[in-house]
N, C-alpha and C positions, 0 to 999 in steps of 0.2 A: 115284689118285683125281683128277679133271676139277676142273678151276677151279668151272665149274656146279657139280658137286657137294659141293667144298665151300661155297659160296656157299648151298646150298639146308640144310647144317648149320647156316650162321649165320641163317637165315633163321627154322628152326624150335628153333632154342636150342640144339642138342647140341652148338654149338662156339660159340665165343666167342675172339674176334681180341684176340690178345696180343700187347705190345710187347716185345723181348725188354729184359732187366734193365739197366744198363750195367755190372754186375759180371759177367754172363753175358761178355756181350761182353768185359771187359778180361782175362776168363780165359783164351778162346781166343785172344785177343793175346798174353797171357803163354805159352801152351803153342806156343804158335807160335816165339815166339822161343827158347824153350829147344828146339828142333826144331833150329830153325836152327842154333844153336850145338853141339847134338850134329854136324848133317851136315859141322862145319868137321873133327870128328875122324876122321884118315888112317889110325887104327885100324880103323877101320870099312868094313866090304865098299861096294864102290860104290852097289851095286843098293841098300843098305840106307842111304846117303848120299841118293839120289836120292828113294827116299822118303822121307825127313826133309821135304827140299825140295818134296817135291810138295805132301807133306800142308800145308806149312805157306801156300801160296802158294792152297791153296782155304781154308783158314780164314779170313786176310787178305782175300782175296776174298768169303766170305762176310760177313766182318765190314761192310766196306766199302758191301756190298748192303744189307743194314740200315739205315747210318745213311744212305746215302740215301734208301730208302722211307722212314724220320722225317723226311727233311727235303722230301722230295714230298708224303707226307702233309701236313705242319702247310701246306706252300704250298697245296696244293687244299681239303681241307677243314677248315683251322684245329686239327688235331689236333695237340699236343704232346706228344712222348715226355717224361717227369720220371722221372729216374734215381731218386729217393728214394726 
C-alpha cells in the first residue's frame, strides 16, 4: 500500500496513526539481544548463527527508526510520544 493511500485511510478514519508502546519497543530489544547471545553459540550451524545476527541487527534498526520519528515528530509538530 502507497504512502497516498494510506494517508487517504487517515483522512477518512479507517486508520488512525499510532505511536508504538515503549514496552513494544524494549521487547524487541530484549529479543534481539537474546538472538545475539544464541548466534555467540559454536554449537550452532553458521547459516543459522548468521541469521540470529541478521534478525537481530533489523530489529535494533527498526527500533532505532522509531524513536527517531518520536523525536522528529515532537520537533515538527509538538507531538510527544508518553510511554504510559
Amino acid at each position: 500500500m502507497s504512502i497516498p493511500e494510506l494517508e487517504n485511510l487517515l483522512r477518512v478514519r479507517k486508520l488512525s496513526r499510532e505511536a508504538p508502546a515503549a514496552a513494544e519497543l524494549a521487547g524487541l530489544l530484549r529479543s534481539a539481544r537474546a538472538r545475539l547471545t544464541d548466534a555467540e553459540n559454536g554449537a550452532l550451524h553458521l547459516e543459522s548463527r548468521f541469521d540470529l545476527v541478521v534478525f537481530s541487527v533489523i530489529v535494533v534498526s527498526f527500533v532505532v527508526s522509531q524513536l527517531e520519528y518520536d523525536a522528529v515528530a515532537e520537533d515538527l509538530i509538538g507531538l510527544r510520544f508518553d510511554p504510559r
